[in-house]
C-alpha positions in Angstrom: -7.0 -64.4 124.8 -7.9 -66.6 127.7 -5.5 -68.1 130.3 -6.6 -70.3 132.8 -4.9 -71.2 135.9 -6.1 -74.0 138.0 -4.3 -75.1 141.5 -4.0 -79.1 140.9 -5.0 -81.0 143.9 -4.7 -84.8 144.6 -7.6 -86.2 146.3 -7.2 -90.0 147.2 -10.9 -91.3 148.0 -10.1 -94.5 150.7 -11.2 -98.0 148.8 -13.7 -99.9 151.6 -13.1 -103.5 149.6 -9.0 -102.8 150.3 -7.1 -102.9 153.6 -5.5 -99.6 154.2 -2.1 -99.8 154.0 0.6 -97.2 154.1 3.0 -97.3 150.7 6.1 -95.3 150.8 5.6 -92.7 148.1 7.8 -93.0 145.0 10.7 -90.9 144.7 9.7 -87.6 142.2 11.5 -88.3 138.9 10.7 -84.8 137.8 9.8 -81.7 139.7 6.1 -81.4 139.3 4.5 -77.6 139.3 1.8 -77.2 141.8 -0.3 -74.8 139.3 -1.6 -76.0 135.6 -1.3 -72.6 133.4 -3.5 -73.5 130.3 -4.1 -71.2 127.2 -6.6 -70.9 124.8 -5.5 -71.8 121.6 -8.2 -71.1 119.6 -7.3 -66.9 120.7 -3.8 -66.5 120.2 -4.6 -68.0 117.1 -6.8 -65.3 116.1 -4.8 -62.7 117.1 -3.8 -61.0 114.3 0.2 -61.5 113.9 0.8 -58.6 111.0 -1.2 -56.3 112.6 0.4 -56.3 116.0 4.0 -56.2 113.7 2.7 -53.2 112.0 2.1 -51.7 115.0 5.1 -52.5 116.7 6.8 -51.0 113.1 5.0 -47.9 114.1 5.8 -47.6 117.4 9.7 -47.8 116.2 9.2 -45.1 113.7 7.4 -43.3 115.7 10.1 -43.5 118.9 12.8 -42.5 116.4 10.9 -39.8 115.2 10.5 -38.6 118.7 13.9 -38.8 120.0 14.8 -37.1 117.0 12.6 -34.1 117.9 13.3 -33.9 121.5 16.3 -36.4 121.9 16.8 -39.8 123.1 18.2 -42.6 121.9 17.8 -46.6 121.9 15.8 -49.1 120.1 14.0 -50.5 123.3 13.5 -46.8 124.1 12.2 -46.5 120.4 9.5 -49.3 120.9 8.4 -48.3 124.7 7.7 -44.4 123.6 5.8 -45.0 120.3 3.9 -47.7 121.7 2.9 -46.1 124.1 2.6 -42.7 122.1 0.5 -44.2 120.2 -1.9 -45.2 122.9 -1.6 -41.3 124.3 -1.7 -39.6 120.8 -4.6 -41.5 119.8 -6.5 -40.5 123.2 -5.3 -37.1 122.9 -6.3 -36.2 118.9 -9.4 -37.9 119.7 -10.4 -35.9 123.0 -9.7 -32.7 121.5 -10.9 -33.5 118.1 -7.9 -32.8 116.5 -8.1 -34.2 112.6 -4.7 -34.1 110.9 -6.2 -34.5 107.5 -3.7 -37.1 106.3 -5.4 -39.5 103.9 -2.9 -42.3 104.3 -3.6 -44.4 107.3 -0.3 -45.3 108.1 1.1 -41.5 108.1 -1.8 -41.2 110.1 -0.8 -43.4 112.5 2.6 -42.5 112.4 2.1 -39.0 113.3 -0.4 -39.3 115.8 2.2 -41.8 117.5 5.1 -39.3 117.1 3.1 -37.0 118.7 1.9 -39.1 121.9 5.6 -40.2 121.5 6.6 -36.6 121.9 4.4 -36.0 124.8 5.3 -39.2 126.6 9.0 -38.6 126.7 8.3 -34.7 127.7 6.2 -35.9 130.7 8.5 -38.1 131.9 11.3 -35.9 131.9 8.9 -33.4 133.7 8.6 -36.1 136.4 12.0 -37.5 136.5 
């Protein structure tokens, strides 16, 4: 995905056939942002909506899974540590070439979130 942002600028280029006289500028009807924030469509479009919901399922399963094992509680707190357990359990099975030998994909996932999940909340009770 793409986002573009452009500082807008009015240039006013002096007309030599017209005298140059001073208008009063109109009074703003609306209030006019000084930055144009486009986005490209043609990404978020192909962004793949069930798969980021599947994962986001995941990451919920996988936060409740973990609170479960080493407590915790919260949906938003569900979410943040399977997300993000995901992201470390994935990094984690992978750098140690750890194979869980589950056949289903989405157990697979599941589990290596709840473990990242696991870890995630451990660390941060180690640094809080």
């Amino acid at each position: 995905m793409t986002i573009h942002i452009e500082a807008m600028a009015k240039t006013s280029k002096p007309n030599p056939g017209k005298s140059q006289r001073r208008r009063k500028a109109p009074e703003p009807t609306s209030a006019r942002l000084p930055i144009r924030i486009s986005v490209d469509r043609e990404a978020l479009n192909a962004l793949d909506k069930r798969a980021i919901a599947a994962q986001a399922g995941i990451g919920i399963v996988a936060g409740w899974l973990a609170s479960w094992l080493v407590g915790g509680s919260g949906l938003l707190h569900y979410v943040v540590t399977g997300l993000a357990g995901s992201l470390v359990g994935g990094f984690l099975l992978e750098r140690f070439g750890i194979d869980l030998g589950i056949r289903n994909q989405t157990a697979s996932r599941i589990a290596t979130a709840t473990i990242g999940a696991v870890v995630v909340v451990l660390i941060a009770r180690l640094v809080s």
